[in-house]
N, C-alpha and C positions, 0 to 999 in steps of 0.2 A: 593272315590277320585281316580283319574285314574294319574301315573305321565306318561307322555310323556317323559319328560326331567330330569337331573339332576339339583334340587335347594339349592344352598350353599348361605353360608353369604362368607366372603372375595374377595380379591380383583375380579374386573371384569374389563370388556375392557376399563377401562379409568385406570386399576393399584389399587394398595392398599389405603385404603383413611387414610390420617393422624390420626383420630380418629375412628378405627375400632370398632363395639361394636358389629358387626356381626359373630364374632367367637367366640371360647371358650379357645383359647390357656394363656397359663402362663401370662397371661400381665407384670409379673416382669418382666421378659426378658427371653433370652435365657439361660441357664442351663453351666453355664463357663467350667465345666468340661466336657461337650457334647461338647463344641467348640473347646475348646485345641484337645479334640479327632479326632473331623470332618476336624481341618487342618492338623491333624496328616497324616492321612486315605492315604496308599497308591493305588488307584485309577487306575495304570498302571498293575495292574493284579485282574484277576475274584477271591473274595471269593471261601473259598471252600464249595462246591455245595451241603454236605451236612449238614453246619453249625456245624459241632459236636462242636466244643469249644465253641461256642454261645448257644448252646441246655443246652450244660451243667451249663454255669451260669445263665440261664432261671430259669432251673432244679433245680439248688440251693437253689436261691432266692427267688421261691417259694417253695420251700419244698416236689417237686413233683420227679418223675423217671423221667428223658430224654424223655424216649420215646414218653411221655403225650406231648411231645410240639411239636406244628406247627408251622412253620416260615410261614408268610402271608408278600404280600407285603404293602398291607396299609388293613387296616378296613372295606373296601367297597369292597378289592379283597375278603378277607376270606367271608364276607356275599355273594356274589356270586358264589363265588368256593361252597360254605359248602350246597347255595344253591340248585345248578345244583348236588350236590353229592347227598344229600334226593330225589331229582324227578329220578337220576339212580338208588336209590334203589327202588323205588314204589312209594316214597312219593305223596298225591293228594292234601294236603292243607295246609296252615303254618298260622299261627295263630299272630299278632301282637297286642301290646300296644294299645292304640286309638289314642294317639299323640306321635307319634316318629320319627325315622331318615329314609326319606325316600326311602335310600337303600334298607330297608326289603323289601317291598313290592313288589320296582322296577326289584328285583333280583328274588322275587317271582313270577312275571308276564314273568320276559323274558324268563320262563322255563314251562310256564301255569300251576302254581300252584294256586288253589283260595287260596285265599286270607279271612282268617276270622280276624275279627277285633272287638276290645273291643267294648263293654259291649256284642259283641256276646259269648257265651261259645265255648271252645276249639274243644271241638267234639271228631275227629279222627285226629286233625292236626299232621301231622308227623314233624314238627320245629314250635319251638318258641320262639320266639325273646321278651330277657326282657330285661331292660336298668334300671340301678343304680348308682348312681344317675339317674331322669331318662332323657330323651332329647325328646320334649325341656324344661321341665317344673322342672330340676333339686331334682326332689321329690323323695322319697322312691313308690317302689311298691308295693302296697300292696297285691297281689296276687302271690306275688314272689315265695312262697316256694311251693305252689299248682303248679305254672310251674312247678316247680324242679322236683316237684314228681309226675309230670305226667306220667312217661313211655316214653318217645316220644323224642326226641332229642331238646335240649332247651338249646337257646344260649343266654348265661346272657354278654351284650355287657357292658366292664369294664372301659370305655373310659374316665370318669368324677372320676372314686374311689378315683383315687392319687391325684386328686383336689376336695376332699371332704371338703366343711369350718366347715359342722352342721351335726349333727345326726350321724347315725352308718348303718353299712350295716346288712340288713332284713339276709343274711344267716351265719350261722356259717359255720366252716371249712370243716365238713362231708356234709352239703348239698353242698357249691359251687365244692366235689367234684365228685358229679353226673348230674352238668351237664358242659360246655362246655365253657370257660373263656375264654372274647377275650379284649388281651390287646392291648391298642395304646400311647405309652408312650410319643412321640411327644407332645402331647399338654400339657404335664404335664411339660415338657423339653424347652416348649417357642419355639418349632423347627417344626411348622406345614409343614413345607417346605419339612425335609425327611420324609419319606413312608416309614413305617417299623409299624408292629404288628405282633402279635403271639398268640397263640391261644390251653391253656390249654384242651384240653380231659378229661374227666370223667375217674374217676378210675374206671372202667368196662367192660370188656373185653367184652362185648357186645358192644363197641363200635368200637370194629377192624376195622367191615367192613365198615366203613363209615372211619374209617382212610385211609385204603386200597384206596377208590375213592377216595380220597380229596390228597391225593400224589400222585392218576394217572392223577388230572386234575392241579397239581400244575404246573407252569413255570417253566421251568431253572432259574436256580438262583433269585428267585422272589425278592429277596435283592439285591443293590448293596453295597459295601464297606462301605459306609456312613451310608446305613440302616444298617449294624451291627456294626458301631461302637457307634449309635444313644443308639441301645437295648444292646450293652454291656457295654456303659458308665451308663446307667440307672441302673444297678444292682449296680454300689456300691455305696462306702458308701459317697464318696464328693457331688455325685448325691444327691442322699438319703436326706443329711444333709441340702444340698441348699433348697432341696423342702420345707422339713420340716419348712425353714427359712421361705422360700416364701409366705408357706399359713395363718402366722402369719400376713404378708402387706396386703393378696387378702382377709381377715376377716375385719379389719379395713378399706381397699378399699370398700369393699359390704356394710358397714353398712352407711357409707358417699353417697353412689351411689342411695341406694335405699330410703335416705333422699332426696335426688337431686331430686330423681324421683318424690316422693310424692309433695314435694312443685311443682311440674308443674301439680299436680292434675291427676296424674295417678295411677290406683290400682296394684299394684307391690302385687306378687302373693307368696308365702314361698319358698320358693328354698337349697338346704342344700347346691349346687355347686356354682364354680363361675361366674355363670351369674345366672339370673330368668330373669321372663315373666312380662309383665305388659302391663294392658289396658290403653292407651293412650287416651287424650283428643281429640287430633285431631286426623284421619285414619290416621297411617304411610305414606300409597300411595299418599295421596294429598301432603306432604310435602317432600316424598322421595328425589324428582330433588332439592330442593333448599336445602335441607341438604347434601347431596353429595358435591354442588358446595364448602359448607361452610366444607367440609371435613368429613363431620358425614356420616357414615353407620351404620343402626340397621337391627336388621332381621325381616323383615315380618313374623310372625306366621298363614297365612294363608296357609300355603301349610303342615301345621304340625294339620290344621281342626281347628287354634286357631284364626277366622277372629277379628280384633280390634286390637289385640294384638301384640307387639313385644318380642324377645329376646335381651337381652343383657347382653355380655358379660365385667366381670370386670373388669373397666378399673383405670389407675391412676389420681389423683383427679382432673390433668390439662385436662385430656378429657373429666373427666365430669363436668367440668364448660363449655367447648366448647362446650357440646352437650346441656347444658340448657342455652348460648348464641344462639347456632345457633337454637334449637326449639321457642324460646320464638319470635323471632324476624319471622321465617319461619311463626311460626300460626296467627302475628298481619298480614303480609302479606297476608295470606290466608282469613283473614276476610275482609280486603279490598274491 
């Protein structure tokens, strides 16, 4: 699969649709203590440029030294930065999932890296991009600790963890810390809107010099004010404790959702996150425009190699009655 473009779920040129099921963010809501902070946010002057008091409740929170963290300004910067850093050191191939987020790839091509892709074997890829939960298919990976312990610089993308409903994560603590932790705490925060992640290092001093590039191709302040006060509301503990709340509602949401789904005779797929996949009765595409009108968006699984199939994200039980009003009435349509 070749991307040209970038393909996201959320809003598009007509705006956010009333019933989004195309993303993956907090459906509870926004994170109270992340909003008390973000109006807090003095905004009339630039952060300091080299994060230290944000490095260091990083630093804490995970249990790591300072100096393991990177400030990125969203998810899809660090996978291109981290990318174009492997092809300055020699890198010639990166190695991805078979169905994932199609930033890896994209960031891998615009740097002429091939591209190997599951069920191909790794080879000599100098990066490797694992996803756990994983995206779009919210599942454990099963080859997860073989990346780890490839040798080769392997980026285990952390983005769905802190919205984990089911299962446990594939590494313990000594593997996740040889290779490369990239966190984006926004969607865990219900706040997809700020841009802010960070991005643990391996404890390895064989990884310097790939730190060394990755701060010489970093931005000036790749945060603003908001993005650090996003990832330093996340560190404690009101944060913390909300989530904790939250993913008690998005477990009883998921198992209402994917009952929803089944009575419209679709095979909804195991998922540990809060969304899963499922093959739909009718193609998405034929029904896409009149669900839109009726406010529904789901995500096409065709650009993630999943054609039939959609994602969606957990929503509250009054958007999934509007998405199994608005499909059941779009498909009699359709058969018309």
């Amino acid at each position: 699969m070749t991307l040209t473009h970038a393909l996201h779920g959320g809003p598009d040129e007509t705006g956010a649709a009333p019933h989004d099921f195309s993303t993956n963010g907090n459906a509870v809501g926004a994170c109270p203590a992340a909003v008390a902070a973000l109006r807090a946010v003095d905004a009339a002057h630039y952060p300091d440029p080299r994060y230290t008091s944000l490095r260091e409740r990083l630093a804490a929170f995970h249990g790591v030294a300072g100096e393991r963290i990177v400030i990125a300004a969203s998810a899809s910067e660090f996978i291109h930065r981290i990318s174009a850093a492997v092809a300055q050191g020699g890198g010639r191939q990166v190695w991805v999932p078979a169905h994932s987020y199609g930033d890896y790839e994209r960031a891998a091509m615009a740097w002429s890296l091939q591209v190997l892709c599951a069920p191909e074997p790794h080879g000599n890829a100098a990066l490797h991009w694992c996803c756990e939960p994983s995206s779009p298919l919210g599942q454990a990976q099963e080859d997860l600790a073989l990346h780890a312990d490839a040798g080769s610089t392997c980026v285990l993308d952390m983005a769905y963890e802190p919205l984990r409903l089911e299962g446990r994560a594939s590494l313990d603590t000594a593997q996740r810390n040889r290779v490369w932790q990239l966190w984006t705490p926004n969607k865990a925060m219900g706040l997809t809107g700020i841009r802010a992640a960070y991005a643990i290092a391996p404890d390895d001093a064989a990884a310097a010099p790939l730190m060394q590039r990755l701060e010489r191709l970093a931005p000036s302040w790749p945060l603003g004010t908001h993005g650090v006060a996003l990832l330093d509301t996340w560190t404690g503990d009101e944060a913390q404790a909300w989530l904790a709340q939250s993913l008690h509602t998005l477990r009883t949401w998921k198992l209402q959702q994917r009952a929803l789904c089944e009575s419209l005779n679709w095979r909804c797929l195991p998922s540990d996150a809060n969304f899963f996949c499922a093959r739909t009765d009718v193609p998405y595409p034929r029904l896409a425009a009149a669900l839109r009108a009726d406010g529904i968006k789901l995500r096409d699984c065709a650009s993630f190699g999943l054609p039939g199939h959609v994602r969606l994200g957990v929503l509250p039980p009054q958007s999934q009655q509007a998405l199994k009003q608005a499909w059941t009435r779009a498909a009699a349509c359709a058969e018309d």
